[in-house]
Backbone as CSV, one residue per row, in Angstrom:
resi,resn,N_x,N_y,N_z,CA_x,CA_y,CA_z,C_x,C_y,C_z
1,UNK,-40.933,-39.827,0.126,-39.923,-38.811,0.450,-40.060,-38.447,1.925
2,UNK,-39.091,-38.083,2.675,-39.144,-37.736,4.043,-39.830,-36.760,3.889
3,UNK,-39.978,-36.493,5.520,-40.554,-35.073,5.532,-39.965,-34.977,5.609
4,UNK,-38.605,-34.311,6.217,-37.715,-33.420,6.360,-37.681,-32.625,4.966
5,UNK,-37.065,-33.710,3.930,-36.677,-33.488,2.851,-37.601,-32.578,1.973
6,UNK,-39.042,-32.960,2.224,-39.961,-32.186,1.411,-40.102,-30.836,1.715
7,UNK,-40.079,-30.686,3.443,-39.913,-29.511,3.587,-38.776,-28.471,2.742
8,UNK,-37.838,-28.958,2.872,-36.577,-28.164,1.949,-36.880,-28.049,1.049
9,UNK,-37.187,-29.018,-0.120,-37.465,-28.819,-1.873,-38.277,-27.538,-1.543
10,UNK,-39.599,-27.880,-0.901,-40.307,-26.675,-0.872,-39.677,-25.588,-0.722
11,UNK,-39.032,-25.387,0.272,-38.127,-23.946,0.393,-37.537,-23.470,-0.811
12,UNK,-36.859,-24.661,-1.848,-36.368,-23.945,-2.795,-35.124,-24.559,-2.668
13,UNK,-34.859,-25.179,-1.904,-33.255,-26.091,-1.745,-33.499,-27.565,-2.303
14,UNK,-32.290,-27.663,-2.569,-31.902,-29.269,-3.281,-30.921,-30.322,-2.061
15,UNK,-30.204,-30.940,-2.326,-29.735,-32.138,-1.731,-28.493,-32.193,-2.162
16,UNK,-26.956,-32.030,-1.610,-26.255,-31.835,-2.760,-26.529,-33.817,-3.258
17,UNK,-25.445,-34.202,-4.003,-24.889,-35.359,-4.242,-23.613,-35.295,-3.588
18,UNK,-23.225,-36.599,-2.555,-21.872,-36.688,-2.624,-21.747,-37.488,-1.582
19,UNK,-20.724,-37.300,-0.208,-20.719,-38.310,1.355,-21.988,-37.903,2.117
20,UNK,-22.400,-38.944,2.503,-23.653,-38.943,3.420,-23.020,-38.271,4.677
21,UNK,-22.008,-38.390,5.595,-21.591,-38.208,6.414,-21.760,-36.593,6.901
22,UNK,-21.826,-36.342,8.422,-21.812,-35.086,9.010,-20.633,-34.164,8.016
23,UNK,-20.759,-32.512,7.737,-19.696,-32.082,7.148,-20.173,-30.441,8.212
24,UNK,-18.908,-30.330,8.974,-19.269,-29.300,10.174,-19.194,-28.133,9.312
25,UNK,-20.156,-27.118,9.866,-20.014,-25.930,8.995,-21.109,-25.468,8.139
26,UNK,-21.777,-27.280,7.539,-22.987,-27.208,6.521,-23.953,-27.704,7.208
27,UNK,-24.854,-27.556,6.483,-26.416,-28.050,6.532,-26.447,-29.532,5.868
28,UNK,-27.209,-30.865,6.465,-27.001,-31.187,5.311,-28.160,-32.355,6.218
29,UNK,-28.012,-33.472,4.949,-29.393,-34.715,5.791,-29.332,-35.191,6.622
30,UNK,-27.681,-35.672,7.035,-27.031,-36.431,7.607,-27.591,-38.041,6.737
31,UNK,-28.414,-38.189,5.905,-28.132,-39.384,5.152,-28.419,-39.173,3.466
32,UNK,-28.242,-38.347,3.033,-27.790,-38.088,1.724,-26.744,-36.756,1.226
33,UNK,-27.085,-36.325,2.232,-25.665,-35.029,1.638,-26.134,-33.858,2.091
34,UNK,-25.156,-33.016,1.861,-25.181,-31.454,2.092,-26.538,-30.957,1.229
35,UNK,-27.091,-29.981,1.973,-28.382,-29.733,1.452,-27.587,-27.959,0.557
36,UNK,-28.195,-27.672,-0.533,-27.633,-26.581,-1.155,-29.398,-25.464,-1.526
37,UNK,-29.280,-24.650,-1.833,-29.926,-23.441,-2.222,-30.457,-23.668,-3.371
38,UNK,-31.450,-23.008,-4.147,-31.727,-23.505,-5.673,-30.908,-23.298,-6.465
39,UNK,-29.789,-21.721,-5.772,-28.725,-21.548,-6.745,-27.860,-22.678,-6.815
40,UNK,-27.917,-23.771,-6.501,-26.457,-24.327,-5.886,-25.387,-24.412,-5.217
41,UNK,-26.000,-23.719,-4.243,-24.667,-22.747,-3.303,-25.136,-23.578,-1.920
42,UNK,-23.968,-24.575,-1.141,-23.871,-24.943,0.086,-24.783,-24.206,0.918
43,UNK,-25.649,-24.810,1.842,-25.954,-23.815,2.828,-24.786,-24.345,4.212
44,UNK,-24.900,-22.847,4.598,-23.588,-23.061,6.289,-24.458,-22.950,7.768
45,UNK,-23.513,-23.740,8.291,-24.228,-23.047,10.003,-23.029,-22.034,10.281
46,UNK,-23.427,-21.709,11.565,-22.810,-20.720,12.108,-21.633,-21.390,12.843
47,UNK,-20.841,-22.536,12.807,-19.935,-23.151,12.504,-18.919,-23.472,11.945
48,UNK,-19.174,-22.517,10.371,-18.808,-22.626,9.444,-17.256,-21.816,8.936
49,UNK,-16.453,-22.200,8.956,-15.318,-21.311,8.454,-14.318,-21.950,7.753
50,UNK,-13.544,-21.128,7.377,-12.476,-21.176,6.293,-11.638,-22.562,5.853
51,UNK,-11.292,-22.765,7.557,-10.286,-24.047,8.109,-11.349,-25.344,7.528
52,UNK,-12.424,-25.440,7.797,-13.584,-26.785,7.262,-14.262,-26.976,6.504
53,UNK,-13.738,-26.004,5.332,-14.332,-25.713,3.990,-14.770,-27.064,3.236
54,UNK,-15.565,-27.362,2.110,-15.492,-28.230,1.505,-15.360,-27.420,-0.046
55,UNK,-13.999,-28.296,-1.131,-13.799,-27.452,-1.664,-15.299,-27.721,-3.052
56,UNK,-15.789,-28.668,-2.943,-16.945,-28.424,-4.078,-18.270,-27.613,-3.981
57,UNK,-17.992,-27.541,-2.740,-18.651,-26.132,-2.160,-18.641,-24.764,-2.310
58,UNK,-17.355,-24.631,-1.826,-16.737,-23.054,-1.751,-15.166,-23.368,-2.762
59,UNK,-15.067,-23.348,-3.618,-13.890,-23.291,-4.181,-13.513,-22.267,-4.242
60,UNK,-14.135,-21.180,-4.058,-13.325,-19.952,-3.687,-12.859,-19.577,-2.420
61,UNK,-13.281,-20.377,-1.110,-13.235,-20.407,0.341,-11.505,-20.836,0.205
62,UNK,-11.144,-21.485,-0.693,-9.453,-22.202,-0.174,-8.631,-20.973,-0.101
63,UNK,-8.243,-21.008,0.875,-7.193,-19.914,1.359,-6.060,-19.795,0.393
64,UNK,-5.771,-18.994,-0.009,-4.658,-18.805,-1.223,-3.309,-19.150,-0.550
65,UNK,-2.359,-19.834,-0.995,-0.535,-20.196,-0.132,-0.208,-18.373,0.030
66,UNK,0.272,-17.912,0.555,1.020,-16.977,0.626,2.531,-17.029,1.222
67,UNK,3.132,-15.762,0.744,4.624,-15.668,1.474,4.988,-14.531,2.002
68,UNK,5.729,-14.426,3.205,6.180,-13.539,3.623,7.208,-12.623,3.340
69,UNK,7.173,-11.742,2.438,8.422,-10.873,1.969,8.857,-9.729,2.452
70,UNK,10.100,-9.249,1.851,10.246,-7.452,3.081,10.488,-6.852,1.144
71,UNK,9.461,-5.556,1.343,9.521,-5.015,0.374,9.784,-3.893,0.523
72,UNK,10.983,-3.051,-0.554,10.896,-1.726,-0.466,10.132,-0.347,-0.359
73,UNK,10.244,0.563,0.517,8.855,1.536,0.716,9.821,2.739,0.564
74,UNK,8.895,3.786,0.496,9.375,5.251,0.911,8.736,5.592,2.075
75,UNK,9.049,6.235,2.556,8.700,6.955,4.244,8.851,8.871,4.007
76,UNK,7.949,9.294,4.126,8.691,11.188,3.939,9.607,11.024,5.254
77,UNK,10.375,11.722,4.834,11.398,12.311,5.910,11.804,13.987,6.181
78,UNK,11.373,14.826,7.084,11.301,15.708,7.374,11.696,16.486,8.496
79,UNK,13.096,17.243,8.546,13.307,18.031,9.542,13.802,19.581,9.249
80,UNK,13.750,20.411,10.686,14.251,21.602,10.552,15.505,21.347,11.747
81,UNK,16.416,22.744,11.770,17.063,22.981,12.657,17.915,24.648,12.044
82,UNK,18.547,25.354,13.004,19.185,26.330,12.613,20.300,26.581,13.317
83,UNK,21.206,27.588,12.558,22.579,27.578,13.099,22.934,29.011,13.319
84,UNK,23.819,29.130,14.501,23.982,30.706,14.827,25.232,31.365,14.237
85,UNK,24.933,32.628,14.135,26.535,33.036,13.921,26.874,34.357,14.762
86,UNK,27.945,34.826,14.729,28.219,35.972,15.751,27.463,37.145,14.663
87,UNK,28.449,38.670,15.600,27.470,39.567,15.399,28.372,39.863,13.986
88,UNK,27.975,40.290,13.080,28.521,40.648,11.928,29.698,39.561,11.258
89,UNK,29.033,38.907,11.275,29.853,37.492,10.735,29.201,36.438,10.438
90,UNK,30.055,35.895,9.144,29.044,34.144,8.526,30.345,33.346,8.751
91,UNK,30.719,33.179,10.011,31.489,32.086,10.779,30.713,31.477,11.251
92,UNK,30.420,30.320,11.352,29.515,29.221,12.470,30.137,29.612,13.612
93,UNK,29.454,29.629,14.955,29.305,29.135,15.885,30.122,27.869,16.173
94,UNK,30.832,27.856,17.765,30.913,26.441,17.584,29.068,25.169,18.317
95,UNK,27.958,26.580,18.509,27.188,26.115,18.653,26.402,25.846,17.486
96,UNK,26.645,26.401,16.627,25.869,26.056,15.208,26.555,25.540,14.621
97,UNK,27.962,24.423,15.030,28.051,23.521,14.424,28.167,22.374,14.803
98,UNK,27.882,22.352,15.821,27.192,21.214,17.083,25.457,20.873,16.553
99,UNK,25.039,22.342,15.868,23.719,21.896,15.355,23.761,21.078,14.473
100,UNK,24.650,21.670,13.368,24.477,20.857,12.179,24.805,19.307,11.876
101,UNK,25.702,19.309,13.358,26.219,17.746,13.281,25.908,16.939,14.034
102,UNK,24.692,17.446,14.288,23.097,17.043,14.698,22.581,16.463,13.938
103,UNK,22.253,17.283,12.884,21.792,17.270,11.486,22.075,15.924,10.670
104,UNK,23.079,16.219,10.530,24.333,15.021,9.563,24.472,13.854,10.080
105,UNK,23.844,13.728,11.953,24.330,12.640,12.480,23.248,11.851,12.101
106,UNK,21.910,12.240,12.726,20.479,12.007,12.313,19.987,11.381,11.130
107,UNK,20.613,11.376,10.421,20.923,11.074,8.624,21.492,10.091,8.141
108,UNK,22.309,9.701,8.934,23.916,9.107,8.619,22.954,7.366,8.766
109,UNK,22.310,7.561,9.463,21.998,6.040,9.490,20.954,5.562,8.399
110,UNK,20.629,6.708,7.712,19.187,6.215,6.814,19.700,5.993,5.755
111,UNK,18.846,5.142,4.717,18.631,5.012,3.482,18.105,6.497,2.299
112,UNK,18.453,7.055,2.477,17.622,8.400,1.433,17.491,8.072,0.243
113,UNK,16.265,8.702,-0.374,15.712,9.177,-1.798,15.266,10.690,-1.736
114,UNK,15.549,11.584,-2.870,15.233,12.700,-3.138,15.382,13.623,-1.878
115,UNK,16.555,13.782,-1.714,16.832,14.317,-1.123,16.760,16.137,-0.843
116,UNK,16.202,16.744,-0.518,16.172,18.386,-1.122,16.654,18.863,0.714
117,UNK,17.581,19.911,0.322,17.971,20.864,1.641,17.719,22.139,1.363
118,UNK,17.185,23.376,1.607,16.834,24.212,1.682,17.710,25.235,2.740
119,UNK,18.539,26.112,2.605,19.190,26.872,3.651,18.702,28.187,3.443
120,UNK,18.462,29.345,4.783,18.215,30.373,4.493,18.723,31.136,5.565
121,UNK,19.324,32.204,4.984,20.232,33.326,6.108,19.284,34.282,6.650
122,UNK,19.639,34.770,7.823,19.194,35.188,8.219,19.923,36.450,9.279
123,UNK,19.667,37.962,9.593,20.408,38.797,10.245,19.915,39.670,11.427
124,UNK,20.190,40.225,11.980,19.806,40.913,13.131,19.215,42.545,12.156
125,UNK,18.842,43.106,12.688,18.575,44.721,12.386,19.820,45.934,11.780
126,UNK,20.483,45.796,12.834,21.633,46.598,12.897,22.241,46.192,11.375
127,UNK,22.493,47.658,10.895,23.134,48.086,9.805,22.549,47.900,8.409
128,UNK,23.133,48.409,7.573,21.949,49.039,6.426,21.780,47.576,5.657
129,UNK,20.613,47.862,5.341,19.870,47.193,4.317,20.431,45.902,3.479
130,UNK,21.386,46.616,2.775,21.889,45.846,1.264,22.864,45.258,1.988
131,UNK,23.764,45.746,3.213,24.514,44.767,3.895,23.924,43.664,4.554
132,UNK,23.126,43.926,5.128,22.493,43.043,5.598,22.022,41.307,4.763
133,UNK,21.488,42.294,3.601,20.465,41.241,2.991,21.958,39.955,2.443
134,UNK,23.265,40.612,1.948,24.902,40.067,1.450,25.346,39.153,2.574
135,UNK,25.327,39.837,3.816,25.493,38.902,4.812,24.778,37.770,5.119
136,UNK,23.503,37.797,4.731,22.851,36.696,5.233,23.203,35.553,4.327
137,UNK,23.238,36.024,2.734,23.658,34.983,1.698,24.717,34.419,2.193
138,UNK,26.024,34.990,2.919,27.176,34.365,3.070,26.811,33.141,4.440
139,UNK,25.929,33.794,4.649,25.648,33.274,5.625,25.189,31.596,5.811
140,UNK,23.886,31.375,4.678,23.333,31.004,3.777,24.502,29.782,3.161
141,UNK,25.435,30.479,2.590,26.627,29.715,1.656,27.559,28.607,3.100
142,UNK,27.726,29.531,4.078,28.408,29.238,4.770,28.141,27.455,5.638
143,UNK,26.843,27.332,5.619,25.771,26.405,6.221,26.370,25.526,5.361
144,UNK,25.872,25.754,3.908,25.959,24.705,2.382,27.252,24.391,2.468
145,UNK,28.524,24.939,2.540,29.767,24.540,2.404,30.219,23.611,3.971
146,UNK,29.183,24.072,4.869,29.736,22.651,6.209,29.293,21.627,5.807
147,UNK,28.345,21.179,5.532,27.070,20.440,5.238,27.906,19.582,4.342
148,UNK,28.262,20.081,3.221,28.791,19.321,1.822,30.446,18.910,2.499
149,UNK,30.598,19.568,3.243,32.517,19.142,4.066,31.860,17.513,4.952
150,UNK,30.973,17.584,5.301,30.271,16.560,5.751,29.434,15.157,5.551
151,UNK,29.821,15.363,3.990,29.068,14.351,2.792,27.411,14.486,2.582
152,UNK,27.116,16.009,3.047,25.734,16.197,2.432,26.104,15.910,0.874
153,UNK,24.763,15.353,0.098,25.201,15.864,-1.583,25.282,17.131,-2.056
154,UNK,26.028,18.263,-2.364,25.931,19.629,-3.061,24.874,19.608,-3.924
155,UNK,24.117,19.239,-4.925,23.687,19.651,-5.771,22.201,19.193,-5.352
156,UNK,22.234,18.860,-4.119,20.484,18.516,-3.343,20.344,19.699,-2.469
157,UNK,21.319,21.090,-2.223,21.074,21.908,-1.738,20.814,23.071,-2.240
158,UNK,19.821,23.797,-1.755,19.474,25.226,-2.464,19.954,26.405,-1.256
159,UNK,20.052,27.458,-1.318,20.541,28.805,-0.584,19.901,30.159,-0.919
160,UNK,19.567,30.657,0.313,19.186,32.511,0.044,19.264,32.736,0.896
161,UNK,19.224,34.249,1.031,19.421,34.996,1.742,18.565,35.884,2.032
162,UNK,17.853,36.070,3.119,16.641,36.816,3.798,16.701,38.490,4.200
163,UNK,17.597,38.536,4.552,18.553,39.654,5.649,18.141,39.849,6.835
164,UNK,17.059,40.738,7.062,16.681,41.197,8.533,14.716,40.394,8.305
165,UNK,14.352,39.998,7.478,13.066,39.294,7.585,12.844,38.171,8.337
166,UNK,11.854,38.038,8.862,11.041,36.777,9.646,12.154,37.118,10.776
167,UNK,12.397,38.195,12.088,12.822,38.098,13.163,11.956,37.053,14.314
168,UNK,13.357,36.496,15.145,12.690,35.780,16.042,12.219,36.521,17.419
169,UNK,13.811,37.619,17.907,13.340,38.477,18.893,13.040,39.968,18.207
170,UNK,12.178,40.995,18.620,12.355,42.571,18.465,13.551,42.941,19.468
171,UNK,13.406,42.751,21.201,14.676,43.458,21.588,14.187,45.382,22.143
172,UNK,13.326,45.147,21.958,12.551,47.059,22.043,13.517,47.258,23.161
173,UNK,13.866,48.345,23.151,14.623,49.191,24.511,15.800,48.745,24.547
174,UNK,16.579,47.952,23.852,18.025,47.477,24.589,18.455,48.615,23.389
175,UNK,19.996,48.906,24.159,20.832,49.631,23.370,22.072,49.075,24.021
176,UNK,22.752,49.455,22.492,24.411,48.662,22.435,24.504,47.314,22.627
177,UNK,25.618,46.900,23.486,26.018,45.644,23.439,25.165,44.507,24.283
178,UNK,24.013,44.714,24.588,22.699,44.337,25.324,22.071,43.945,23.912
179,UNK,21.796,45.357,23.338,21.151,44.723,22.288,21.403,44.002,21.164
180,UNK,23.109,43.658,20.874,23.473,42.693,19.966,23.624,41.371,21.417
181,UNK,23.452,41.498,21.943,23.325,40.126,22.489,21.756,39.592,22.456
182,UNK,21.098,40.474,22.593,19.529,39.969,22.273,18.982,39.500,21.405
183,UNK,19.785,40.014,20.013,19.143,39.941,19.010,19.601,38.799,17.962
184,UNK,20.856,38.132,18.822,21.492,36.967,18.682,20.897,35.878,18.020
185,UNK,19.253,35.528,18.328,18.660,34.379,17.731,18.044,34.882,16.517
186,UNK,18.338,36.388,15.769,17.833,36.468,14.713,19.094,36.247,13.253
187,UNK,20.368,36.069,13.997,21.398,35.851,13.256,22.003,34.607,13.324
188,UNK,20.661,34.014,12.171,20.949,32.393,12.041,20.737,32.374,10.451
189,UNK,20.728,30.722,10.761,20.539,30.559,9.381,19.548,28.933,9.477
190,UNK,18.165,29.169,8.584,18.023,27.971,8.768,18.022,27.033,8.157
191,UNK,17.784,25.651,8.221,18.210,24.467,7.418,16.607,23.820,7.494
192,UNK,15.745,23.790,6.402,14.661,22.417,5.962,15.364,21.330,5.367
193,UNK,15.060,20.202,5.590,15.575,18.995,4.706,14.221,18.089,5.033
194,UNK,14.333,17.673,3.291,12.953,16.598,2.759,14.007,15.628,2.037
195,UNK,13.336,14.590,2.461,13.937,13.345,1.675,12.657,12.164,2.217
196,UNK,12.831,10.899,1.050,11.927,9.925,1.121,12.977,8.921,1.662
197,UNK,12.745,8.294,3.052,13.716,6.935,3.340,12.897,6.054,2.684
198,UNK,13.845,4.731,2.714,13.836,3.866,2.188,13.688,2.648,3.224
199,UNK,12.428,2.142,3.297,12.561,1.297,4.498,12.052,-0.033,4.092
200,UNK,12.117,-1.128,5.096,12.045,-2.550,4.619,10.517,-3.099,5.524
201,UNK,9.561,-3.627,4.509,8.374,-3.835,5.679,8.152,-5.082,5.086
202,UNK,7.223,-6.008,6.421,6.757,-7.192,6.011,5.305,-7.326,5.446
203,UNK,5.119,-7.740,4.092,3.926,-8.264,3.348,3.970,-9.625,2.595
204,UNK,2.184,-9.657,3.146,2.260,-11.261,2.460,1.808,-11.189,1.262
205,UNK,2.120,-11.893,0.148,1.821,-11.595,-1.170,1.328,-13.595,-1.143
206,UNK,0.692,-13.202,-2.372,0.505,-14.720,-2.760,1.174,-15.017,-3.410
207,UNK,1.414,-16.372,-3.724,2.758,-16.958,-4.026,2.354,-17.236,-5.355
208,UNK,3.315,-17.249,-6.465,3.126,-17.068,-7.978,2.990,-15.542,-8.230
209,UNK,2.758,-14.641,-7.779,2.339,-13.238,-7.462,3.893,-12.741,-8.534
């Protein structure tokens, strides 16, 4: 027996059976074969990869066929924005409806799932209470009825009415028509919208999959 060879048995390795020939990647006699482990398992050099596999070796090393597909996903989709109205009134703005068709434009190009809109009114200080809190609902309604004139879906929108809660400005010290101009950004209304798009991505799947 060679030495070479004896040395190995000793180690605990065998010889495979098979081409005498160089096989890049493995260990082997160069005149009887790939030398293997006691388990039976190829030994590799650091040479060794995927592309120069031998498959009685590594039969699990063969790279699986795969294919390239575009599969459907969800994406969250999430925005705010709000819309103004004058002073004692649930008329839009023609700046709050420049917002909303902001809104609608932003949209117009996607794919949606589950769509939910959320609107909430909102009022300045001035004047009592229970008016207040009525106005903001109309206010509220007023948003939902552009929105749906616009091919939002109606029945993916919800509405309330806040009245004078969550102010954006206080306004301290103005009086009169100073102070309904100040208090202008608290007589809105705002708009959340959640929806899942629908988008197209590339994955490789294995083929038979």
């Amino acid at each position: 027996m060679k030495p070479m060879i004896q040395g190995l048995l000793l180690a605990g390795l065998t010889v495979a059976s098979g081409p005498s020939f160089a096989a890049t990647g493995y260990v082997d006699d160069s005149s009887t074969g790939i030398v293997r482990t006691g388990y039976g398992e190829c030994l590799h050099t650091a040479r060794w990869g995927e592309e120069n596999f031998i498959e009685e070796c590594d039969p699990v090393a063969k790279a699986a066929e795969v294919a390239v597909v575009m599969v459907k996903e969800l994406k969250p989709v999430s925005l705010a924005a709000d819309a103004l109205f004058a002073f004692d009134s649930a008329d839009l703005t023609d700046e709050g409806r420049n917002r909303l068709d902001q809104v609608v434009g932003s949209l117009s190009a996607k794919q949606l799932e589950n769509k939910q809109i959320e609107i909430t009114g909102y009022t300045d200080r001035i004047g009592p209470e229970g008016y207040n809190l009525g106005l903001s609902e109309r206010r509220a309604q007023a948003v939902r009825d552009y929105l749906v004139s616009k091919g939002m879906p109606g029945d993916a929108i919800s509405t309330q009415g806040l009245g004078t809660a969550k102010p954006v400005v206080d306004c301290e010290g103005e009086r009169g028509a100073s102070l309904i101009d100040c208090l202008a950004p608290n007589r809105r209304t705002e708009i959340e919208f959640s929806a899942m798009e629908v988008i197209e991505v590339e994955k490789t799947m294995p083929v038979g999959e």
